[in-house]
LOFI-461093 format. One record per residue (C-alpha): residue in three letters; x, y, z. Coordinates in steps of 0.02 Angstrom, whole numbers, plus 32768, in hexadecimal, padded with zeros to 4 digits. Layout:
N
AlaXYZ;...
This chain:
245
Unk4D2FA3D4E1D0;Unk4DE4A3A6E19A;Unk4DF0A331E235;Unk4D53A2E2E1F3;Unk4D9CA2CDE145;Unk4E2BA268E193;Unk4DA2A201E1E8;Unk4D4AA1CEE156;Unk4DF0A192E10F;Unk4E2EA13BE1A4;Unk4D7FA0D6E1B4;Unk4D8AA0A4E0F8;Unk4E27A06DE0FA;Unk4DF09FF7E1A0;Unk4D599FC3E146;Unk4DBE9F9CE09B;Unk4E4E9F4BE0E9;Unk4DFD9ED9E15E;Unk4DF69E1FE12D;Unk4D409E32E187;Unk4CFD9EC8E1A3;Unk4C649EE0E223;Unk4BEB9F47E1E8;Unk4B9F9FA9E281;Unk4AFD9FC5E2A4;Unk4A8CA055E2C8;Unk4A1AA059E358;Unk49AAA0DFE31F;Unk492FA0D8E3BB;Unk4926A143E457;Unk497BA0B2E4C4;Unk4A22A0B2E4F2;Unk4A8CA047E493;Unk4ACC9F88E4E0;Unk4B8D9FABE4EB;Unk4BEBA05AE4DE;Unk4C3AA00EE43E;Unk4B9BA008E3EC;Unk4B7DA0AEE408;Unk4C2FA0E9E3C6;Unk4C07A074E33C;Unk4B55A0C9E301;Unk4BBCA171E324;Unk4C42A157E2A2;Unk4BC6A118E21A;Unk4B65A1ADE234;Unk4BFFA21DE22D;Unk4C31A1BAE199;Unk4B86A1E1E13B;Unk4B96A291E15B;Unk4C3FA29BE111;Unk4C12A256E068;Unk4BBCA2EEE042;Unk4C2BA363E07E;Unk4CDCA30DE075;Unk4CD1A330DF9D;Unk4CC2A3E4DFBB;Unk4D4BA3EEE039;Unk4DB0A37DDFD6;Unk4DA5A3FADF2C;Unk4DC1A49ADF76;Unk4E63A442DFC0;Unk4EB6A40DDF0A;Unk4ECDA454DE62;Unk4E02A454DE25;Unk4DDCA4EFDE40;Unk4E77A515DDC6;Unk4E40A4B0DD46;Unk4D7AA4C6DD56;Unk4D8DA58BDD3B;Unk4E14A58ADCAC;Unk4D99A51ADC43;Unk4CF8A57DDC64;Unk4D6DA610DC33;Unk4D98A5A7DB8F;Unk4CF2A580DB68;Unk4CB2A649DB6C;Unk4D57A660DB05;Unk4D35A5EDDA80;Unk4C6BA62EDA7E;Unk4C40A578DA5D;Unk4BA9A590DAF5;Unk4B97A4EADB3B;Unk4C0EA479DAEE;Unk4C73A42FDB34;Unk4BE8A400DBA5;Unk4BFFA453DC5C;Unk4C00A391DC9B;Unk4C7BA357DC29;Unk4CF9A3DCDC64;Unk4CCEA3C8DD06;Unk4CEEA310DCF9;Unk4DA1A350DCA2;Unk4DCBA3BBDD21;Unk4DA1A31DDDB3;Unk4E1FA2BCDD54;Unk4EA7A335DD46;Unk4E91A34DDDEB;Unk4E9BA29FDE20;Unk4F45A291DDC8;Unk4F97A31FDE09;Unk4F72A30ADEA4;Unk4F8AA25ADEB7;Unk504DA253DEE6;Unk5001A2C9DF81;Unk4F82A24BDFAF;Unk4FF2A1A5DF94;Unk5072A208E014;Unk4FE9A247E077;Unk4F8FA196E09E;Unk504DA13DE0C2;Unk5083A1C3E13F;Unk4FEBA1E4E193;Unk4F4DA15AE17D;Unk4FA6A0CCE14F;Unk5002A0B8E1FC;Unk4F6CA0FAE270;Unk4F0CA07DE225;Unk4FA3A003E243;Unk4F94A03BE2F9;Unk504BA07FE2F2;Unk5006A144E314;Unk4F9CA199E37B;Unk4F1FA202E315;Unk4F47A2B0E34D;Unk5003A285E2FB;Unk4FB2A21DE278;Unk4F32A2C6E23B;Unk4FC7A320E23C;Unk5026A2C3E1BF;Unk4FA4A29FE15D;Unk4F7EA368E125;Unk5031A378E129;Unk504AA35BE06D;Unk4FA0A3BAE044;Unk4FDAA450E0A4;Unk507AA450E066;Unk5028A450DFAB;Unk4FB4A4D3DFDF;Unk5033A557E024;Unk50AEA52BDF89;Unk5018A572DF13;Unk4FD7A600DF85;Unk5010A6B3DF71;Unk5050A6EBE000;Unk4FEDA784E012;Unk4F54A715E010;Unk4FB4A6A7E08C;Unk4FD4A759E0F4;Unk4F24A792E0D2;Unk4EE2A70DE15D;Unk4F77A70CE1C2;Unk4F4FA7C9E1FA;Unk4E84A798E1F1;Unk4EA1A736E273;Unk4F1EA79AE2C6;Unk4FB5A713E2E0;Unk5062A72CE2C9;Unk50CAA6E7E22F;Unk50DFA637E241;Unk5180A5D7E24A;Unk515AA55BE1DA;Unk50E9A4F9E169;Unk50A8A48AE20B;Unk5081A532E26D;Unk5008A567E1E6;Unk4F4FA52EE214;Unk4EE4A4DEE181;Unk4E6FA552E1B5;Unk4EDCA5E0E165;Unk4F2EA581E0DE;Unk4E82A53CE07B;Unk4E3DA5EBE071;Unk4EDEA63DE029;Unk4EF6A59EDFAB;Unk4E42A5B0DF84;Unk4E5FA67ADF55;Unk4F00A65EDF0E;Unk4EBDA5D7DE8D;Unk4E3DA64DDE4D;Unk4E97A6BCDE1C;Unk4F28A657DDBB;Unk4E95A613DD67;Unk4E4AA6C3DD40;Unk4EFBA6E9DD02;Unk4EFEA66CDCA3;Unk4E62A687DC64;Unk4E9CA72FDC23;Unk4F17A6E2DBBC;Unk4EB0A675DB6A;Unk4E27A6F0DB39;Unk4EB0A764DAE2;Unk4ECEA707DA46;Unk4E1DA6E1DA39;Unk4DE9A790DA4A;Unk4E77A7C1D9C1;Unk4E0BA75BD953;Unk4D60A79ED98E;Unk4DA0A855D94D;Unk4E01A832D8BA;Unk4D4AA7E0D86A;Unk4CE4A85AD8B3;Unk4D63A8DFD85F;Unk4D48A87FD7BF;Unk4C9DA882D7CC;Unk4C74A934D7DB;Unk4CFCA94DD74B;Unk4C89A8E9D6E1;Unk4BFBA93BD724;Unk4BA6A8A9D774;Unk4B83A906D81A;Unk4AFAA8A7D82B;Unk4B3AA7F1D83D;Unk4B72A7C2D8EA;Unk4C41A7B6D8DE;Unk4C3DA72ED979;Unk4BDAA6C0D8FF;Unk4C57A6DBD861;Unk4CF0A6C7D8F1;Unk4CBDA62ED931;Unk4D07A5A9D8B5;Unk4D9EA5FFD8A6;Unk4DC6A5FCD97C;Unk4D91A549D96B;Unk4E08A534D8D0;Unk4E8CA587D918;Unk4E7EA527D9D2;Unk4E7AA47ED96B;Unk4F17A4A4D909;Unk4F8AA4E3D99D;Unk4F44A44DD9F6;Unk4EFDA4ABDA77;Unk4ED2A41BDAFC;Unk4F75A3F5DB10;Unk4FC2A4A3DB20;Unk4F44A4D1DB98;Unk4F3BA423DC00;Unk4FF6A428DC00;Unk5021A4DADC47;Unk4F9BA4CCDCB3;Unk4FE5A42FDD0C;Unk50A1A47BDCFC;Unk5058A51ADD49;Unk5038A4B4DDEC;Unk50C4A4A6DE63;
C-alpha cells in the first residue's frame, strides 16, 4: 500500500511536469492490448484510480490528524456546546493543521526521493526508500517506545539498529496508538477546568435549592465565557503543534 502511495505521487508529478502529457487509454475489452506499453499504460491508470480512495486514509493515519481530530471532539464534549463547532468544520481545522505541520516533511520528502526518480537520476527501490524516510523518521520521533516494542515482539524480530531497519509496517501502527493516546491525554486536561466549573454550579444550585434545573445548562455560558477570555484557540492550537516533535 505504501509502495502504491509513492506511485501515485511519482505519476502526478510526470503528468504535472510534462510540457505534454499523454493521457493513456484504457482498453476495457477482452482483447489483448496493441503494444505491451499500452497495457502498462491502462495498468497504472487503474492503479492510480484505486489509490485516490485509499491514498487519503493512508496519508492521515501517517501525520498529526489523528492528534488534532480527537483533542477537538474532546473539546467539543468539554465545552457541552453539542454540535458546534460543526464536526466538518473541525475536521476541515484539523486537515489544515495538518497540512502545515507536516509540510517541511513532505517538501524534504518529494526533493530526496520523487523529485529525482522522476528526473530519472534513481532507481525506485532507492527512490521509495527516501521518500518514507522523513515520514518514518517523524513517526518513530512521536511513538512511545513501548508501542514501538509492542510490534517489534508481535512480530517476533529483534531490536533494530536504526531508524532505516524499522519496517513501515511496524512504525504506522505504533504512531497510530501512540497518537491516541497523547490526544486522550490531552483530552484529560482539557475536560478538568471545565468539569471544575460543572461542580462548583451544580454545588450552587442545590445550595439554593434548585435541584431541579440541569447545572450543565446554567454551566454552559460560563465554560464558553471563560474559553473566550483565556483565548482558548490559541492556547490549545499552539501546544498542540509545540507538542509535536
Amino acid at each position: 500500500m505504501i509502495r502504491g502511495l509513492f506511485l501515485l505521487l511519482a505519476l502526478s508529478a510526470l503528468t504535472f511536469g510534462a510540457q505534454s502529457p499523454v493521457i493513456p487509454t484504457m482498453n476495457l475489452s477482452l482483447s489483448a492490448p496493441d503494444t505491451p506499453q499500452q497495457l502498462v499504460s491502462s495498468l497504472n491508470v487503474l492503479v492510480v484510480l484505486t489509490l485516490l480512495f485509499l491514498a487519503p486514509a493512508m496519508v492521515l493515519v501517517m501525520t498529526t490528524f489523528t492528534r488534532f481530530v480527537i483533542v477537538f471532539g474532546f473539546l467539543r464534549q468539554a465545552l457541552g456546546t453539542q454540535q458546534v463547532p460543526p464536526t466538518q468544520l473541525l475536521v476541515m481545522l484539523a486537515m489544515i493543521l495538518t497540512f502545515f505541520v507536516m509540510e517541511p516533511i513532505g517538501t524534504k520528502a518529494y526533493n530526496q526521493g520523487i523529485k529525482p526518480y522522476v528526473a530519472k537520476e534513481i532507481g525506485y527501490e532507492e527512490a521509495f526508500t527516501k521518500t518514507t524516510l522523513p515520514f518514518k523518521n517523524f513517526m518513530i520521533r512521536n511513538t512511545r517506545e513501548k508501542d514501538l516494542a509492542l510490534f517489534l515482539r508481535i512480530r517476533k524480530m529483534q531490536n533494530p539498529k536504526s531508524v532505516a531497519d524499522v519496517p513501515l509496517s511496524i512504525v504506522i501502527p505504533a504512531f497510530i496508538i501512540s497518537e491516541m493516546k497523547t490526544a486522550f491525554e490531552i483530552g484529560f486536561l482539557l475536560f478538568l477546568p471545565f468539569l471544575v466549573i460543572d461542580m462548583v454550579v451544580a454545588s450552587i444550585l442545590m445550595s439554593m435549592g434548585m435541584m431541579m434545573l440541569p447545572p450543565v445548562m446554567i454551566s454552559l455560558p460560563f465554560k464558553i465565557l471563560v474559553f473566550v477570555l483565556i483565548d482558548g484557540w490559541n492556547l490549545l492550537i499552539g501546544n498542540l503543534i509545540f507538542s509535536i516533535k
